[in-house]
N, C-alpha and C positions, 0 to 999 in steps of 0.2 A: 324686497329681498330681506331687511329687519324682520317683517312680520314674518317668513317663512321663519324664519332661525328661530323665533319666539315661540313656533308652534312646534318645533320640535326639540325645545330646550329641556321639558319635563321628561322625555327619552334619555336626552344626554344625560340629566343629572342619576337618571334612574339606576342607569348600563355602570357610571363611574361609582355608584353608591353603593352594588351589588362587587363590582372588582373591588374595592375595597376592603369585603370582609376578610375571616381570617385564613391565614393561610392555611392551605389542605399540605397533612402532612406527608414527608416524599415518598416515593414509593420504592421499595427495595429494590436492586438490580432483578432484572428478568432471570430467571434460569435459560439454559437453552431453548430454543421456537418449540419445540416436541414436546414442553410441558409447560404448566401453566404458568405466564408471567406473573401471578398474584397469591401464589401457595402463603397459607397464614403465617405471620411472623413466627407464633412458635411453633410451624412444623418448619422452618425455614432453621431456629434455630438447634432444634433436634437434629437438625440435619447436618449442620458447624458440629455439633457434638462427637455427631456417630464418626461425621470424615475423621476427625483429631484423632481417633483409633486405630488409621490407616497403617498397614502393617506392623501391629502388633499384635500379640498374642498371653492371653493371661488363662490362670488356671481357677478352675472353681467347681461347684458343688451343687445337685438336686437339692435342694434344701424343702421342697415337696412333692409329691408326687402318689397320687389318687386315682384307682380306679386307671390303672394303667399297666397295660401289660409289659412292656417295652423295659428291658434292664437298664437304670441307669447307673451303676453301683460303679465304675472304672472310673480311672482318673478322666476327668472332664476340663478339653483345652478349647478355647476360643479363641478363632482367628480372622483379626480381621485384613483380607488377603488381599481382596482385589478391589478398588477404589477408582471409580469413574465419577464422571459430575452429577452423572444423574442416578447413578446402579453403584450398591455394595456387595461383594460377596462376601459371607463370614460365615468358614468351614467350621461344624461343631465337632470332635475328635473324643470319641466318648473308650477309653483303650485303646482295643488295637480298628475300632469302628470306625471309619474313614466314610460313611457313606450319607454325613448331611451335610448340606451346605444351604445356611440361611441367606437368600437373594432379598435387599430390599433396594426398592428405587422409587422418583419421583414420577407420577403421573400428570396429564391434566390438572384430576380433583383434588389430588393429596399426596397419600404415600401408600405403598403395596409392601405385601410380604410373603413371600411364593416359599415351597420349602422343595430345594430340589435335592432327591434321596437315590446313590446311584448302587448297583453292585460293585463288587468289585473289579471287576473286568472295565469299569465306566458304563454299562450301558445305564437306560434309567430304569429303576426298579417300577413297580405295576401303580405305585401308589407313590407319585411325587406332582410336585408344581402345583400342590396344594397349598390355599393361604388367603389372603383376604387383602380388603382395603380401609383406608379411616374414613370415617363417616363426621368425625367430628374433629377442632383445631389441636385437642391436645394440649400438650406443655412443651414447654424445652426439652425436659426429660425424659417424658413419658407419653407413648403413642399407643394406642389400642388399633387393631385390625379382625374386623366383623369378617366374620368368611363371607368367598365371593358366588356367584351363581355355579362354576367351573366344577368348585369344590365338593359343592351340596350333591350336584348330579353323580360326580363320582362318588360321594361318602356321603349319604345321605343321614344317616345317623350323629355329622358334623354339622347340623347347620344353624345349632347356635353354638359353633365357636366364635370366642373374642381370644385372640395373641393382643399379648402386650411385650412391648420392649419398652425398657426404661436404662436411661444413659446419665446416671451422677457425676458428673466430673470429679476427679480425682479420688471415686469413692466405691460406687463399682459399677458394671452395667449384667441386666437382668433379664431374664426372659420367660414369657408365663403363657398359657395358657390354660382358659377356664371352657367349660362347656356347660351353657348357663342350662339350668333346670337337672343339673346330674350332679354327683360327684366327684364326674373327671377334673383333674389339678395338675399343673407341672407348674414348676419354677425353679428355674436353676440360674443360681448369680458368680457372678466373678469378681475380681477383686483386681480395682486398678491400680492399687499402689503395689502391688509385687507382678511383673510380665515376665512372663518365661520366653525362651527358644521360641521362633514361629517352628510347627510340628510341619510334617509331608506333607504334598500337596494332599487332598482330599482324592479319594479316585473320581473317577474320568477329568480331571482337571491337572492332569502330570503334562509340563510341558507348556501351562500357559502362565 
């Protein structure tokens, strides 16, 4: 009986010599089952950022804008409206423009950003639920979104967009888009130490 225990004492010391290293460090709570338990620390904490916005509403300004048809020149309000654990909506209110509403939520791989653009009646106009996903960890602050397959086949002339949002705390949050190898530009920022009134719902969204 000794001898068996002797033959397998070099195991034992192996297994207890291996638990003993150091400790693996813990893992963050899971999000919901529907996306991935293991989203990287700083898209996890861009994500604490973006929520701490949750119904408010600040005002702010194109501060670029390239190679782009689309008027940005009205007062410019950002709201951040509807706040789920995994899904943001945050309607952008460009005058009397009611018809974008920036959708970000957690996925599986990362994080997504759809841009859903309605008339005014609500229905959706020909060209929305365009957007993209991260391809890479990001910062706390700052997330980039590579367009996705969906986008290209609709807007094929989009398919090197990268959107970025970027979220400073107490300082402002931003939003950009570049379309690499052209000179199309936007970025327009808001300013979080002054929030105004949250503005109307956005159209087709009266009533939720």
């Amino acid at each position: 009986m000794r001898t068996r225990f002797l033959r397998f004492l070099p195991i034992l010391i192996l297994a207890a010599l291996v638990g003993c290293g150091p400790d693996e460090p813990p893992i963050a709570d899971a999000p919901d089952e529907e996306v991935a338990p293991l989203l990287a620390q700083a898209q996890e904490e861009f994500w604490t950022n973006l929520q701490a916005l949750c119904g408010q509403a600040f005002r702010g300004e194109a501060t670029e804008v390239q190679a782009v048809e689309t008027d940005f020149s009205g007062e410019m309000i950002v709201h951040f409206r509807q706040c789920e654990d995994n899904e943001m909506r945050i309607p952008l209110h460009v005058g009397e423009d009611r018809s974008r509403t920036w959708i970000v939520s957690r996925t599986p791989e990362g994080l997504r950003l759809k841009h859903d653009h309605r008339h005014e009646d609500g229905t959706e106009e020909e060209l929305t639920q365009y957007g993209g996903d991260t391809e890479e960890p990001g910062t706390g602050n700052m997330q980039e979104f590579h367009v996705d397959d969906y986008t290209v086949e609709m807007l094929p002339e989009a398919a090197t967009n990268v959107w970025t949002i970027e979220v400073v705390p107490g300082e402002y949050f931003a939003y950009a888009l570049r379309r690499e190898g052209t000179d199309r530009r936007v970025r327009f920022e808001f300013d979080l130490n002054a929030p105004v009134d949250p503005p109307p719902a956005p159209w087709g969204y009266e009533g939720t």
